[in-house]
C-alpha positions, -999 to 999 in steps of 0.1 A, spaced: -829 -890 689 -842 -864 663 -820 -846 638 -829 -812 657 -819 -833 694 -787 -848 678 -776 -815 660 -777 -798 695 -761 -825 712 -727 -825 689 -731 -784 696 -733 -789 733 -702 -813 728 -686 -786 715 -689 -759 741 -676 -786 766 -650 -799 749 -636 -761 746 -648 -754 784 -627 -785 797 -600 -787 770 -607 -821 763 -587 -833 732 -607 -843 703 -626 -807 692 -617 -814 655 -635 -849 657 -666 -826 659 -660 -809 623 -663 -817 587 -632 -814 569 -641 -785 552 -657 -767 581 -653 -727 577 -652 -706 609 -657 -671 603 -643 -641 629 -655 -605 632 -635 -583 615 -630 -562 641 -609 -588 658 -567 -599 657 -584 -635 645 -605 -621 622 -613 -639 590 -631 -669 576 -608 -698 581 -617 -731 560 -605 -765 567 -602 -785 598 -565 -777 602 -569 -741 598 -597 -739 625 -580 -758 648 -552 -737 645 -572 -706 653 -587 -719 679 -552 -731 697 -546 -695 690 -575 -682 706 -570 -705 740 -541 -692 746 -556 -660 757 -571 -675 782 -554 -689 817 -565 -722 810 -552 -731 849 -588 -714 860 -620 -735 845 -636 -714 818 -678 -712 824 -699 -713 794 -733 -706 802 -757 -712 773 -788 -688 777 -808 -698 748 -803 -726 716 -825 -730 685 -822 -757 664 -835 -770 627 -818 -802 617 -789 -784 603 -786 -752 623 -782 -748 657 -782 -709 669 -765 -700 701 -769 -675 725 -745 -676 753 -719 -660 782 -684 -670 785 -666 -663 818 -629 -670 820 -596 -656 834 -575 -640 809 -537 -651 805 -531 -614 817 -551 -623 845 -579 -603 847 -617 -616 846 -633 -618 813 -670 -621 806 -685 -617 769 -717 -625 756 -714 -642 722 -736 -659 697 -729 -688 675 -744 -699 642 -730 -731 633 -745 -756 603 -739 -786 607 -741 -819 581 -739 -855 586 -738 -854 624 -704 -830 623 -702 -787 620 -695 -776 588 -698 -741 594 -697 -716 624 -700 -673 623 -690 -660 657 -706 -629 669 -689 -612 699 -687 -580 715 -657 -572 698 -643 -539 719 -649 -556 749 -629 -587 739 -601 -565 718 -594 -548 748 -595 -578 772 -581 -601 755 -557 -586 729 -548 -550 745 
């Protein structure tokens, strides 16, 4: 397997790790990863550190109803060896119950097989007033 075919494979590992909730996300980053949040958002920041991402993200699921099977449908990924650009939908239920569908992009970096970096892009209003509201 290429770099650029096993940098997208440990990406698409990701997203279905997260879609399922399969224990073991933070196997997939570096120690050091850094995740960085829009501003716009509750979550906002740049996080750094495995333990620090993983808490955000624990945050972050539990906006979700994790009883109804989250959809990630991946419309586009580019790849170099290191980067892997993501453009994708995410269709969930809210814990508030209501139907949630965002379009995001990622752009992680990855090193030595694992992600070392992410910056989330997200419609931001939409997901403030879904999701947070």
């Amino acid at each position: 397997m290429s770099s650029v075919e096993a940098s997208k494979q440990a990406v698409w590992d990701y997203f279905e790790k997260m879609r399922t909730g399969e224990s073991g996300t933070a196997d997939l980053f570096t120690e050091d990863v850094t995740w960085w949040v829009p501003p716009s958002l509750p979550l906002a920041g740049t996080y750094e550190g495995r333990e620090a991402v993983v808490s955000m993200m624990a945050q972050g699921i539990h906006l979700y109803d994790m009883g109804t099977p989250m959809q990630v449908e991946v419309l586009e990924m580019v790849a170099e060896p290191d980067r892997v650009c993501v453009q994708l939908v995410i269709r969930a239920r809210t814990a508030k119950g209501e139907d949630y569908e965002n379009h995001y992009h990622f752009a992680f970096r990855l090193r030595e097989g694992k992600i070392c970096a992410v910056r989330e892009y997200v419609d931001t209003l939409y997901a403030q007033r879904k999701l947070f509201d």
